[in-house]
N, C-alpha and C positions, 0 to 999 in steps of 0.2 A: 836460342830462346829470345834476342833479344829482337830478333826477324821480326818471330811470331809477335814479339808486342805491337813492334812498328803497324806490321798488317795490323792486329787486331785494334791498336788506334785509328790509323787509316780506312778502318771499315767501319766503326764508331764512328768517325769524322764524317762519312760517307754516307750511314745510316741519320745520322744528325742534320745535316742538309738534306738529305729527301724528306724528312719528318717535318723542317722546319719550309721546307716547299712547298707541303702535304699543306702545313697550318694556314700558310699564308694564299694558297689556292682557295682552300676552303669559309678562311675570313673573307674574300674579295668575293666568292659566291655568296656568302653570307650580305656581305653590303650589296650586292648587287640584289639580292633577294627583296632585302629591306628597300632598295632604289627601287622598284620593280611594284611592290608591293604600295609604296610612298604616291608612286605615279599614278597608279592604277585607282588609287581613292582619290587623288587630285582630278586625272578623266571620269570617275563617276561625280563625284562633285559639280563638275562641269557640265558636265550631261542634264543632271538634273535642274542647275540653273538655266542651262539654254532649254531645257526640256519646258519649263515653268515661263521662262518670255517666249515661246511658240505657242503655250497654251493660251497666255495673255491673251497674243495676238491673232493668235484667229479667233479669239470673243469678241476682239477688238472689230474687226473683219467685217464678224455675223453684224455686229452691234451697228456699225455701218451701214452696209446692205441693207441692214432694216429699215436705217432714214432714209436711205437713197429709194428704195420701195414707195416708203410713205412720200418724199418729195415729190417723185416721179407720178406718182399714183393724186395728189395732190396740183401739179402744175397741167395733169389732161383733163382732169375736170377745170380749173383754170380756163383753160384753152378754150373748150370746149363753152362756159360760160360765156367767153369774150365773141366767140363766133356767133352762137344762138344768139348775144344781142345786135353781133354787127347783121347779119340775115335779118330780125324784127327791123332795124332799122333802114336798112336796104328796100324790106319790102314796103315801109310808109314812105317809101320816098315815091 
């Protein structure tokens, strides 16, 4: 009888550490869940500010491009001015 206690401690003890394996598996998935889960709103977060300075910056871009039009568009008439009178003045000569 007092076999059977020993085993049946010994298998209790045995049953007790796989339970307590079980626990501590499943808390380390659980934190991993929660780490996983933690990250994953910190990369949307992230996204969405770099998404928000991308969008800036190509208004920034257009916004650009548009003075570079209008300067460009501005210094051939310029140009264009400065010839018409060097030609008038060429031809009184």
């Amino acid at each position: 009888m007092k076999k059977n206690i020993e085993q049946s401690v010994k298998a209790l003890e045995h049953a007790i550490s796989r339970l307590e394996s079980a626990v501590k598996r499943q808390a380390g998935a659980q934190t991993g869940a929660d780490g996983l889960e933690s990250e994953i709103q910190t990369l949307s977060a992230d996204r969405a500010r770099l998404a928000d300075r991308l969008d800036r910056a190509a208004a920034k871009i257009e916004s650009l491009e548009a003075v570079n039009r209008d300067v460009s568009g501005r210094l051939v008439t310029a140009m264009e001015t400065v010839s018409a009178v060097l030609q008038a003045e060429l031809e009184e000569v």
